[in-house]
C-alpha positions in Angstrom: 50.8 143.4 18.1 47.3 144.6 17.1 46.2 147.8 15.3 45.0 150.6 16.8 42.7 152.5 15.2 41.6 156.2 16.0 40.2 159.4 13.6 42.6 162.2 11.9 40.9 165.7 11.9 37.3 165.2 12.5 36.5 162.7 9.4 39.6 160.7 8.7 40.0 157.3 10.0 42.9 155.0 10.7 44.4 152.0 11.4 48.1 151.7 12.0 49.5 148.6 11.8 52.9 147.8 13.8 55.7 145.9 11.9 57.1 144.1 15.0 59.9 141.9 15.2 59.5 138.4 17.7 62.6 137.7 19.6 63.7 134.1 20.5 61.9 134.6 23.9 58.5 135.0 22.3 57.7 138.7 22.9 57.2 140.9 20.6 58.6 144.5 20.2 57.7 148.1 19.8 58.5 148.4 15.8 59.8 152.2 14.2 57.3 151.7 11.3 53.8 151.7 11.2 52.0 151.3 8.3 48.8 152.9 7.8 45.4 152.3 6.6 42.4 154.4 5.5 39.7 152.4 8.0 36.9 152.0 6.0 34.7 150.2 9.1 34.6 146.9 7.8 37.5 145.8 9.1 37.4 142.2 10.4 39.9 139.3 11.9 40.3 138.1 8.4 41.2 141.7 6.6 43.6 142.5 9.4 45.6 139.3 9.3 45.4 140.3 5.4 46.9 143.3 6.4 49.6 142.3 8.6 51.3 139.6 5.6 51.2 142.4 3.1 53.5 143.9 5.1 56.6 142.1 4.3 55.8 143.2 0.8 57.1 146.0 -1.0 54.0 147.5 -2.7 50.9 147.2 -0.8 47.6 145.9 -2.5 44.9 147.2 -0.4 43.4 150.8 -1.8 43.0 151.6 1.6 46.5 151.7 1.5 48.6 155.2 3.4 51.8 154.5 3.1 53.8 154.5 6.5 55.5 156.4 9.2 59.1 155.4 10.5 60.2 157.0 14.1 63.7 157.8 12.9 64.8 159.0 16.7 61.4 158.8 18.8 60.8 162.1 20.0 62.2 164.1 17.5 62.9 162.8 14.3 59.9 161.0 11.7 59.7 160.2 8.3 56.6 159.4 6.6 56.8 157.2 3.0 53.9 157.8 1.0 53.0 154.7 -0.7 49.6 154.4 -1.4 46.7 155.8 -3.0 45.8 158.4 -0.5 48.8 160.8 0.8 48.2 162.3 4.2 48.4 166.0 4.9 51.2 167.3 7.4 48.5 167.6 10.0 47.7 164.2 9.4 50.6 163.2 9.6 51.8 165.3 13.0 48.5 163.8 14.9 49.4 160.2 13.7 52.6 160.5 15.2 51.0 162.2 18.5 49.0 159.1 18.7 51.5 156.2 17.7 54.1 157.9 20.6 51.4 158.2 23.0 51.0 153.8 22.7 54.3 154.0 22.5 54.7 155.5 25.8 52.0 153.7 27.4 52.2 149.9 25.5 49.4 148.1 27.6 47.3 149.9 25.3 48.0 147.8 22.4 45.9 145.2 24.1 42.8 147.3 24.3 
């Protein structure tokens, strides 16, 4: 899946990065952890794909680095890890969650 990126507050933003899981029929999977970035605007093909291998690893390199939120029981029940060199503020962390459930709910979005 790609990112998605969107702005926290007025002057904070994101990308969220899926961990998805392929199944043997190709297609990937809405994931329950999301990893988030800082999005500093230079983000390019290269940085992403960047990105999405460091996931796999258990302390993330980039500075830009949020830490991650994990959809416990979609709906009502979220945890978010903070693992990086930036850690969000509740209200960050409630409209993350708003957005990441709204492409949840609607997942032709990812595309755009």
């Amino acid at each position: 899946m790609n990112p998605i990126f969107f702005k926290v507050g007025a002057e904070l933003p994101v990308m969220v990065i899926p961990n998805t899981e392929a199944h043997l029929d190709g297609h990937t999977v809405i994931t329950y952890t999301y990893n988030v970035y800082r999005d500093e605007g230079f983000e390019d093909a290269a940085m992403i794909k960047l990105k999405e291998k460091e996931l796999l690893l258990e302390k993330k390199k980039s500075p830009n680095y949020m830490g991650f939120i994990t959809f416990e029981q979609p709906g009502k029940l979220f945890t978010y890890t903070a693992d990086g060199n930036y850690e969000l503020s509740t209200d960050d962390v409630q409209e993350i969650i708003e957005n990441i459930s709204h492409y949840r709910d609607h997942p032709g979005l990812w595309r755009i």
